[in-house]
C-alpha positions in Angstrom: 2.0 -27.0 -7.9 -0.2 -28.7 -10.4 -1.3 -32.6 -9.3 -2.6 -34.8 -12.4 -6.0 -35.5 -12.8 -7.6 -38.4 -11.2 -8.4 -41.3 -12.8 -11.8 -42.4 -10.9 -12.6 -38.9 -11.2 -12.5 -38.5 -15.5 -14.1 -42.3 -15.3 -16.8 -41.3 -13.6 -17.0 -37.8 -15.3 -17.6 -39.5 -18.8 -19.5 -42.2 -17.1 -22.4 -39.6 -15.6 -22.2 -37.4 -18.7 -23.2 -41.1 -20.7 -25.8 -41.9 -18.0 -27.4 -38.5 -18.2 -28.1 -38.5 -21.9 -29.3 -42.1 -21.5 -32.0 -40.9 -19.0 -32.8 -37.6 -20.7 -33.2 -39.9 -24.2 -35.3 -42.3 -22.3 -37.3 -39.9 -20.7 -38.0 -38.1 -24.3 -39.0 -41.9 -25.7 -41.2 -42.9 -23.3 -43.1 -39.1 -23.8 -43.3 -39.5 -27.2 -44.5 -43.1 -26.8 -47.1 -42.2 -23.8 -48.6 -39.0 -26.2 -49.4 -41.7 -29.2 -52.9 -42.5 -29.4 -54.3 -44.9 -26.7 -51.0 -44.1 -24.6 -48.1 -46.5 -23.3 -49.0 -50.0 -22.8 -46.8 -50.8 -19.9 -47.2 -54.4 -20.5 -45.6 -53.9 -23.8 -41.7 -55.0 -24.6 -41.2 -51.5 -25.8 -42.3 -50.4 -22.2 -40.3 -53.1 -20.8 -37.1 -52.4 -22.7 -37.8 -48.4 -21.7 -37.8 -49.6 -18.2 -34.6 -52.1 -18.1 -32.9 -48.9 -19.5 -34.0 -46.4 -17.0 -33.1 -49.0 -14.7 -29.6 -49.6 -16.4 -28.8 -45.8 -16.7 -29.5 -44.8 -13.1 -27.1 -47.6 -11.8 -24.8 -46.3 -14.0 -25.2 -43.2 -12.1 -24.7 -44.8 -9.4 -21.6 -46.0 -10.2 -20.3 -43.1 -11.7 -20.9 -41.4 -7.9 -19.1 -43.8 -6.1 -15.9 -43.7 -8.4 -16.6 -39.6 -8.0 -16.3 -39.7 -4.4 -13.1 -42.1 -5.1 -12.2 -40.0 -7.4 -12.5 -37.0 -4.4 -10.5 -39.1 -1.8 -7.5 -39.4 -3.7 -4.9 -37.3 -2.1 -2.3 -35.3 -4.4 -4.7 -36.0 -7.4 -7.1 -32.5 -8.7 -10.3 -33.3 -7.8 -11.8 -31.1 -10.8 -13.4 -34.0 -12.6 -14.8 -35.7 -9.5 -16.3 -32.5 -8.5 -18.0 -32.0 -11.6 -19.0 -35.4 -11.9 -20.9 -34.9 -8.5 -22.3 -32.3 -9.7 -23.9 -33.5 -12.6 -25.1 -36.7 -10.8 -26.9 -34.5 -8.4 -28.4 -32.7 -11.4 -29.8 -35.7 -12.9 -31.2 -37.3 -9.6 -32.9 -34.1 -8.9 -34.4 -33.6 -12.3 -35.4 -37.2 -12.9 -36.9 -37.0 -9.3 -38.7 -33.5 -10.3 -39.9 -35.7 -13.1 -41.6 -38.5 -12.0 -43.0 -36.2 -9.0 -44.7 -34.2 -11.9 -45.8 -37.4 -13.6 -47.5 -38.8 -10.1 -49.5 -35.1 -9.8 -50.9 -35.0 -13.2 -52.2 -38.5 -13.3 -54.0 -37.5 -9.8 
């Protein structure tokens, strides 16, 4: 017996592929801008704005989990979607983490 898909689970599916590009985008920006001459002025808009959309991408993220693990709860629903949707959201987190972990050890 095949169950529909849930809903929570394709939101949050489309909503972590979004938020991942958004970070991986931002994350490419602010290299390029931090490998100009004179590097990133973090007192800049342009750093600021960089910022407010890390900030906005990773709630996003966040959101997108919680309506995975909705998603996941749902009985008689195929959790497909809200699997991969954790998935990815664990991929990000890690690699974002991986990230600024790499950033703190070559400024030391």
């Amino acid at each position: 017996m095949s169950y529909p898909h849930s809903g929570p689970g394709i939101a949050s599916f489309i909503a972590s592929l979004f938020a991942g590009a958004a970070i991986l985008a931002l994350v490419v920006v602010a290299g390029v801008m931090g490998s100009q001459p004179g590097g990133m002025d973090e007192e800049s808009p342009q750093a600021i704005i960089l910022g407010l959309g890390l900030i906005a991408s990773a709630g996003l993220l966040v959101l997108s989990f919680v309506l995975g693990v909705t998603g996941m709860l749902q009985p008689k629903r195929n959790k497909l979607f809200a699997i991969m949707e954790a998935t990815i959201a664990a991929l990000v987190v890690v690699g974002f983490c991986g990230l600024i972990v790499l950033g703190m050890v070559m400024t030391n």
